[in-house]
C-alpha positions as CSV (number, residue, x, y, z in Angstrom):
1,X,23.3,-21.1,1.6
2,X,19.2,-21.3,1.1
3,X,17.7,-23.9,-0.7
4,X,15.8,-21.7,-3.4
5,X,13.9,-25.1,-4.1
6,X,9.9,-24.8,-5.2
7,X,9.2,-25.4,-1.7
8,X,11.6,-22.5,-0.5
9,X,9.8,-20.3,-2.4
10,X,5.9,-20.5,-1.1
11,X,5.5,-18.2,1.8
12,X,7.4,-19.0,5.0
13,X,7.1,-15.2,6.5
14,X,3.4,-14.2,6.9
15,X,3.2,-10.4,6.9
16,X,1.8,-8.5,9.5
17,X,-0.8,-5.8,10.0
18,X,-1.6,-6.3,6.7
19,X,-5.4,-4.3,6.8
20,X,-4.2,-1.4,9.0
21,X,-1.0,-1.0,6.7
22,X,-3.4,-0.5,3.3
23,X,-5.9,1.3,5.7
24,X,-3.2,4.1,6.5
25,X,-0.9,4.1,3.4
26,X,-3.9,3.7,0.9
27,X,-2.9,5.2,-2.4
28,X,-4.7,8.6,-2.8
29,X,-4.0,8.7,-6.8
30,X,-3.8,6.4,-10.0
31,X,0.0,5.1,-10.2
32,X,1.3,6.4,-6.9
33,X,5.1,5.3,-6.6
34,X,5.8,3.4,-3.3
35,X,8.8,2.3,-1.8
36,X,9.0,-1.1,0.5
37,X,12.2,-0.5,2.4
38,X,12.4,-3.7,3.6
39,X,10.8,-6.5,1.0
40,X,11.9,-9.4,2.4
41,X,9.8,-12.0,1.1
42,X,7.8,-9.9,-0.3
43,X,4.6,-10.1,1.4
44,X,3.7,-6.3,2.1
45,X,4.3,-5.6,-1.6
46,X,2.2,-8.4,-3.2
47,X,-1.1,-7.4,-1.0
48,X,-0.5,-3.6,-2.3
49,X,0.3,-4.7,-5.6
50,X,-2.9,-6.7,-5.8
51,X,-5.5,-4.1,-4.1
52,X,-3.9,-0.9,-6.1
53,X,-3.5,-2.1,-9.8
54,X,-2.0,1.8,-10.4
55,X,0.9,1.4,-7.8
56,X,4.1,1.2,-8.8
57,X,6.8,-0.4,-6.2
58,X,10.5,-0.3,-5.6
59,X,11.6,-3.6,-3.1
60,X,14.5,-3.0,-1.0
61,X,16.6,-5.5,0.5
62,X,20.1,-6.2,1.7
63,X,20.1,-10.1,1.8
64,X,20.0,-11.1,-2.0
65,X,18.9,-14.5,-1.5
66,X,15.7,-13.6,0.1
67,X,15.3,-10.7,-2.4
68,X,15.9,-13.9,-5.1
69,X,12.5,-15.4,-3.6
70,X,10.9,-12.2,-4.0
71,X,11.4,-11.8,-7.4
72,X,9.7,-15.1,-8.2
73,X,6.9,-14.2,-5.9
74,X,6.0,-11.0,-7.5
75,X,7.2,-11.9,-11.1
76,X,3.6,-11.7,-11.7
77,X,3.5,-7.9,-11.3
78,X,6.0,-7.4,-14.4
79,X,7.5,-3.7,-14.4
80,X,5.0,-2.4,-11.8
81,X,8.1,-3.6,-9.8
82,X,11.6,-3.1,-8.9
83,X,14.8,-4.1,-7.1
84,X,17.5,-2.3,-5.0
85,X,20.0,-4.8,-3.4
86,X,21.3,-3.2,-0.6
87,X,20.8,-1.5,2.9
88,X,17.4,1.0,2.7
89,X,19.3,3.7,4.8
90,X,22.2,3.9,1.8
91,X,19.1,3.6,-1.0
92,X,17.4,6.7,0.8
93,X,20.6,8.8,1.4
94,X,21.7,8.3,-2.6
95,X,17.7,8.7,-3.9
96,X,18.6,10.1,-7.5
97,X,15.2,9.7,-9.0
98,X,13.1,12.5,-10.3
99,X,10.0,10.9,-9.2
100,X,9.2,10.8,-5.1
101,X,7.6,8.1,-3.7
102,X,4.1,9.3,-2.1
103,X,4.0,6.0,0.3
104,X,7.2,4.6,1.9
105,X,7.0,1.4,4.2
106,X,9.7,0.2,6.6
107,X,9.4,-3.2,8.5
108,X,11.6,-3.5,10.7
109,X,11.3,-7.3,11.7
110,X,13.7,-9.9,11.0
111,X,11.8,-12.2,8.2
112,X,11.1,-16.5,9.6
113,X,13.4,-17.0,5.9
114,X,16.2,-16.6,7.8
115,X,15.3,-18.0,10.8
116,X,14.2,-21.3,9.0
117,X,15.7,-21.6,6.1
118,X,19.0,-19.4,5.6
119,X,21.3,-21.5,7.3
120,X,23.1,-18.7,9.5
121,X,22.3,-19.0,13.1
122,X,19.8,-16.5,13.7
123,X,17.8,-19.5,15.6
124,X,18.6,-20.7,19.3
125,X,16.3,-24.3,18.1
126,X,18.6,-25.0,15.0
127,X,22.3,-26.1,15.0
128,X,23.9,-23.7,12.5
129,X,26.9,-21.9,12.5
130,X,26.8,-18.5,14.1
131,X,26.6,-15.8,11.5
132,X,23.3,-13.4,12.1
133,X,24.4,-11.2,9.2
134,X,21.9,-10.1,6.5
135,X,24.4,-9.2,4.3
136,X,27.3,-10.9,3.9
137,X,29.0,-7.5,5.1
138,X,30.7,-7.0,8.3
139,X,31.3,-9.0,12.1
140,X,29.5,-12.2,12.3
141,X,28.1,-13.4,15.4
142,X,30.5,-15.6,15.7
143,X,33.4,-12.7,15.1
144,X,31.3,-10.8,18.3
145,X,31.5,-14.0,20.4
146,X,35.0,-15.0,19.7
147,X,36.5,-11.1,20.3
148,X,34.9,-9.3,22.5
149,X,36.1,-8.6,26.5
150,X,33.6,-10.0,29.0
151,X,32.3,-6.6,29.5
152,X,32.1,-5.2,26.0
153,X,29.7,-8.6,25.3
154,X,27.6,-7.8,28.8
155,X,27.0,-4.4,27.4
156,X,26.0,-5.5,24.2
157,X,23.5,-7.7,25.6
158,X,22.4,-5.5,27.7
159,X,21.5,-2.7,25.7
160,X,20.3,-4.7,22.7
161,X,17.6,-6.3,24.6
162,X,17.5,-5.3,28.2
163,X,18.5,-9.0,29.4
164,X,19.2,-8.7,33.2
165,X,21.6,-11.6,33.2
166,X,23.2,-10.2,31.0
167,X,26.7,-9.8,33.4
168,X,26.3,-13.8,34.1
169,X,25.9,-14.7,30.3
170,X,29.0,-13.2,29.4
171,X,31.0,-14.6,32.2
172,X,29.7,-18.1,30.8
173,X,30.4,-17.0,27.1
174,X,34.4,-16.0,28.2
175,X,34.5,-19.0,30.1
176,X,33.3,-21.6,27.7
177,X,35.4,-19.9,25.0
178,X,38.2,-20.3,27.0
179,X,38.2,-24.2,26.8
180,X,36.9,-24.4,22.8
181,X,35.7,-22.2,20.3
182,X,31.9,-21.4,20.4
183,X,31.0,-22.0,16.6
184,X,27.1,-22.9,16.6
185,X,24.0,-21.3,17.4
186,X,23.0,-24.8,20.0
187,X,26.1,-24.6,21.7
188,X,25.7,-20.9,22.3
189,X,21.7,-21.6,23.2
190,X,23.1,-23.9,25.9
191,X,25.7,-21.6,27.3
192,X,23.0,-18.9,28.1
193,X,20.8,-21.6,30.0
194,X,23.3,-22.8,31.9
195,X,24.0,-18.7,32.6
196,X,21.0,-18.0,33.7
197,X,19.1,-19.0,37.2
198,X,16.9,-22.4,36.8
199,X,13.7,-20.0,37.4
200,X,14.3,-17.8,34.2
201,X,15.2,-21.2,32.4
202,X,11.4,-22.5,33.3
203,X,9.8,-18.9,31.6
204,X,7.4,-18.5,28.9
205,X,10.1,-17.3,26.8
206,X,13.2,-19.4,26.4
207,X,16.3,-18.1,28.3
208,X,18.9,-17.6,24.8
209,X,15.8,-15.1,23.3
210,X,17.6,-12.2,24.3
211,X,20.8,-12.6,23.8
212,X,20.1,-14.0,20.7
213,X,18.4,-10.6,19.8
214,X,21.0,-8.3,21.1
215,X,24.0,-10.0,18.7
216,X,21.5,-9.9,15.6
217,X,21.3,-6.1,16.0
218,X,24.5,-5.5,16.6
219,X,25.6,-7.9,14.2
220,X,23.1,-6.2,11.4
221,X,23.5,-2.5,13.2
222,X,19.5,-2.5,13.9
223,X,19.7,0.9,15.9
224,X,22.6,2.5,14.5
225,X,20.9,2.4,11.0
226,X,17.5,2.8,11.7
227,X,17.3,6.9,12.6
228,X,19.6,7.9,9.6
229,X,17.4,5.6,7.8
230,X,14.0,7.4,9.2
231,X,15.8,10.6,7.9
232,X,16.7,9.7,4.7
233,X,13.3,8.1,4.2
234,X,11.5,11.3,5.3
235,X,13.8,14.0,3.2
236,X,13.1,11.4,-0.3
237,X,9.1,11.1,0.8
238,X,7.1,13.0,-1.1
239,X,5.4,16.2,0.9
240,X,1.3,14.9,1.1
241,X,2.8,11.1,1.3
242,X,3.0,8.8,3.9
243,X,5.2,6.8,5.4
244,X,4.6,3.4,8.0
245,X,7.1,2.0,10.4
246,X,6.4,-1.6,11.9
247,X,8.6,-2.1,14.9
248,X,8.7,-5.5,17.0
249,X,10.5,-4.6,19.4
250,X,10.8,-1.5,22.3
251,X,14.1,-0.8,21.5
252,X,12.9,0.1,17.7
253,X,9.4,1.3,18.8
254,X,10.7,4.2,20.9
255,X,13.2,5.4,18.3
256,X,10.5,5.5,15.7
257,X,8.5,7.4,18.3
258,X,10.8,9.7,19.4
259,X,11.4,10.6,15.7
260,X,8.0,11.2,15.1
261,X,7.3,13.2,17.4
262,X,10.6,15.6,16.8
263,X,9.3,15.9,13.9
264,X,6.0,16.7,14.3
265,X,6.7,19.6,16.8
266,X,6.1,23.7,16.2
267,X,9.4,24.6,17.9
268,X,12.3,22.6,18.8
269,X,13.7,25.0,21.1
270,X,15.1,23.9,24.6
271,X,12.2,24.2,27.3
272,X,14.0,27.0,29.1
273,X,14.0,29.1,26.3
274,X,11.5,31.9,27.0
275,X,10.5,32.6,23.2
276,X,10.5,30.6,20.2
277,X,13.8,31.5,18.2
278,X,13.6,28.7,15.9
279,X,10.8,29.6,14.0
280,X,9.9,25.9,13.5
281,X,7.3,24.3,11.7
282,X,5.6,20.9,11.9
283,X,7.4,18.6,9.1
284,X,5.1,15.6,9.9
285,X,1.1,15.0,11.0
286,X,1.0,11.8,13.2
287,X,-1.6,9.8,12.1
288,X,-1.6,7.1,14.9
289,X,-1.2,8.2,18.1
290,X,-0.5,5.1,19.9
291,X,0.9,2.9,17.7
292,X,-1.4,0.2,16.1
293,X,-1.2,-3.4,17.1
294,X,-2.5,-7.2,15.8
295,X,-5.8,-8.3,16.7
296,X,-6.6,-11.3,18.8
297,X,-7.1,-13.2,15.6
298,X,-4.4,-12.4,14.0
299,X,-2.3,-13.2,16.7
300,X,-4.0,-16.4,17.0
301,X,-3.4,-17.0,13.0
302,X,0.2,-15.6,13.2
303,X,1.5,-15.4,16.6
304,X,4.6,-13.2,15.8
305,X,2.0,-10.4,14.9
306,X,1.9,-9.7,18.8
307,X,5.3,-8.1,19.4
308,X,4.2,-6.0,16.2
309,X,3.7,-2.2,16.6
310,X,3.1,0.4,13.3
311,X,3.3,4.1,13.6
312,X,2.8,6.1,10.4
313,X,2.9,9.8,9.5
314,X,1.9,12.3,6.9
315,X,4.6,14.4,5.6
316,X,3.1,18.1,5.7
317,X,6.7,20.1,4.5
318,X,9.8,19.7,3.5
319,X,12.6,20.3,5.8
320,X,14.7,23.1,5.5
């Protein structure tokens, strides 16, 4: 369990792309309703809550201990707040409320809380146990490592984070399982070094990165959420609203993409169709093209802000 101590509570996860987000999902009225879909610690919402004193805010989060240390972080903004405890995509699908939010923000990154503080593995440097989950819902880590057949776990690392050792990591993993139960985040972080060739070991990036990243989204179902929740989001958004998506990683990015731009096509029918039979029309205006990133000096002040990418839209109609 986190220590919710004083100390626990100061800032440990600096947001990102802080400027651009307020530049693009700037309030356009007096007591605009927002949704942050993923609150975290709940450094988006306090920097909107500060520079629009009208906005209103509804935090999501499926971890209630970090959600804890949000609450004491934004007590400050009284009612102009409130809490969902729970997965954003479920919050979206079962959206009862007569108001629609007119800006909606989803960011996708994992928050440095539960790398440094919640005590469940999510770190190759720490010796924790293996959990990975958000919640406290569903497989662990550790469940994944224990159970799955040498090729299931090479696919999974594969296609969660395109590591190309990914065939020799898993050999290791079954192997080292074989002689005693692989129970800690270090013990796993040295498994996948001894996997991997000495060259890849000597990298910029250390060797476990990866694979660490490819059981935290399947452990958390990063990419099997994140489109339902993208559609759920954009039925609930308000038509005029906006809505920003910070990915971190190209997995995410080209989902969010790829959505965006379905959805801001005329016609949807296939290519070879010689006339339009759908009578489509554009749900969304794309208001960055390319996808806004960090500037040198926030990277230099925060260096996870590099791997940061935000896309954001304008809902223009509702979706028949």
């Amino acid at each position: 369990m986190a220590d919710l101590s004083t100390d626990s509570i100061d800032a440990v996860h600096t947001p990102v792309l802080v400027n651009e987000l307020i530049k693009v999902l700037e309030p356009k009225q007096e007591g605009e309703l927002m949704i942050d879909a993923t609150l975290g610690e709940g450094g988006h919402s306090m920097h909107f809550l500060s520079n629009f004193p009208g906005l209103r805010i509804i935090g999501i989060d499926a971890d209630p201990e970090i959600q804890k240390i949000a609450k004491l972080r934004l007590q400050e903004f009284g009612d102009r707040i409130s809490y969902y405890s729970g997965w954003s995509h479920d919050f979206f699908s079962e959206y009862a409320l007569k108001e629609r939010p007119r800006i909606i923000l989803i960011d996708l990154g994992v928050s440095l809380f539960h790398y440094e503080k919640s005590g469940r593995g999510f770190s190759f440097r720490r010796d924790e146990e293996l959990d990975m989950r958000i919640s406290n819902q569903g497989q662990s880590a550790l469940d994944l490592i224990s159970g799955l057949s040498e090729k299931k776990l090479a696919d999974l690392i594969f296609f969660n984070s395109d590591e190309r050792f990914s065939r020799r990591i898993a050999r290791e993993i079954v192997k080292a399982r074989s002689l005693e139960p692989i129970s800690s985040s270090k013990t796993l972080s040295l498994i996948v070094e001894k996997a991997v060739p000495p060259a890849y070991r000597r990298g910029p990036v250390h060797p476990a990165t990866k694979t660490f990243q490819a059981l935290r989204i399947a452990v958390n179902g990063e990419l099997t959420r994140l489109e339902e929740l993208l559609e759920n989001a954009l039925r609930v958004l308000d038509t005029g609203g906006r809505m920003g998506v910070i990915s971190f990683h190209s997995l995410e990015d080209r989902i969010v993409k790829n959505f965006f731009r379905k959805k801001n096509k005329d016609c949807i029918c296939p290519p070879q169709t010689p006339i339009c039979r759908c009578r489509g029309q554009r749900i969304v205006n794309i208001l960055t093209k390319k996808g806004l990133r960090a500037g040198s000096d926030e990277v230099k002040a925060n260096p996870p802000s590099r791997s940061a990418c935000l896309r954001a839209i304008e809902k223009l109609i509702d979706e028949e």
